[in-house]
N, C-alpha and C positions, 0 to 999 in steps of 0.2 A: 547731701550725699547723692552718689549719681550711680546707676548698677548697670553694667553690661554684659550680656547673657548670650550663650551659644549651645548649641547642641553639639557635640562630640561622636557620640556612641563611643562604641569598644570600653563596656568597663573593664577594668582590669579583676571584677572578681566572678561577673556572671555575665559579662560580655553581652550583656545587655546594648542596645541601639539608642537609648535614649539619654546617655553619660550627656552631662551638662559643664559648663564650666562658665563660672561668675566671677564677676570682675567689679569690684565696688570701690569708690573714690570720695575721700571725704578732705574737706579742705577748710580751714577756721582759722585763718591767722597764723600764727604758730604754730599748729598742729595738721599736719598731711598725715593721712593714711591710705593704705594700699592693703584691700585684702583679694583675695582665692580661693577660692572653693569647686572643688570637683566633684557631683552629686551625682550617684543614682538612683532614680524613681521605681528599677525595678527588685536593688534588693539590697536598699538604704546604704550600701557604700558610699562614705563621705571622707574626704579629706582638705584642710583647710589649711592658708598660710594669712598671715598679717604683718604688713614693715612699716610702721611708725618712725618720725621723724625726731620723735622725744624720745628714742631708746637709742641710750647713749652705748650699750652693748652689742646689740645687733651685727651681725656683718651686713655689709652691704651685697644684694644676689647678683651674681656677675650680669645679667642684661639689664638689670633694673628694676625698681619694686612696680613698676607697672610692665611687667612683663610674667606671664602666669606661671609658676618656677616645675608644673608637669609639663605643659602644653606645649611654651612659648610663646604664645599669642599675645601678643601686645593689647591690652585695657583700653577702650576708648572711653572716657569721659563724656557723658550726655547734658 
């Protein structure tokens, strides 16, 4: 698993300066995943997304599961 990490600010609930936004990559044969999360350390607003390769129901997110579906910022892989 590989995690890529930035600092944002502007929460959307206490507009805090320190909004985070993570980007995690996990790869095993048959199995890719892509998750998201948008964190803040100053008054725990969190919200998270995951697209799986084995979820035969899923839609697919119009720019791509490695693309952050608040932000847009595209995931690097470490």
């Amino acid at each position: 698993m590989t995690r890529d990490r930035i600092t944002l600010g502007g929460c959307p609930k206490c507009e805090g300066a320190e909004m985070t936004c993570s980007y995690n990559f996990f790869d095993n044969d048959d199995l890719v995943i892509h998750s998201w999360e948008h964190k803040c350390p100053d008054c725990g607003y969190r919200v998270t997304e995951a697209y799986r390769s084995d979820d035969e129901d899923a839609d697919p997110p119009e720019l791509g599961s490695d693309y952050c579906p608040w932000c847009s910022r595209h995931g690097q892989p470490t």
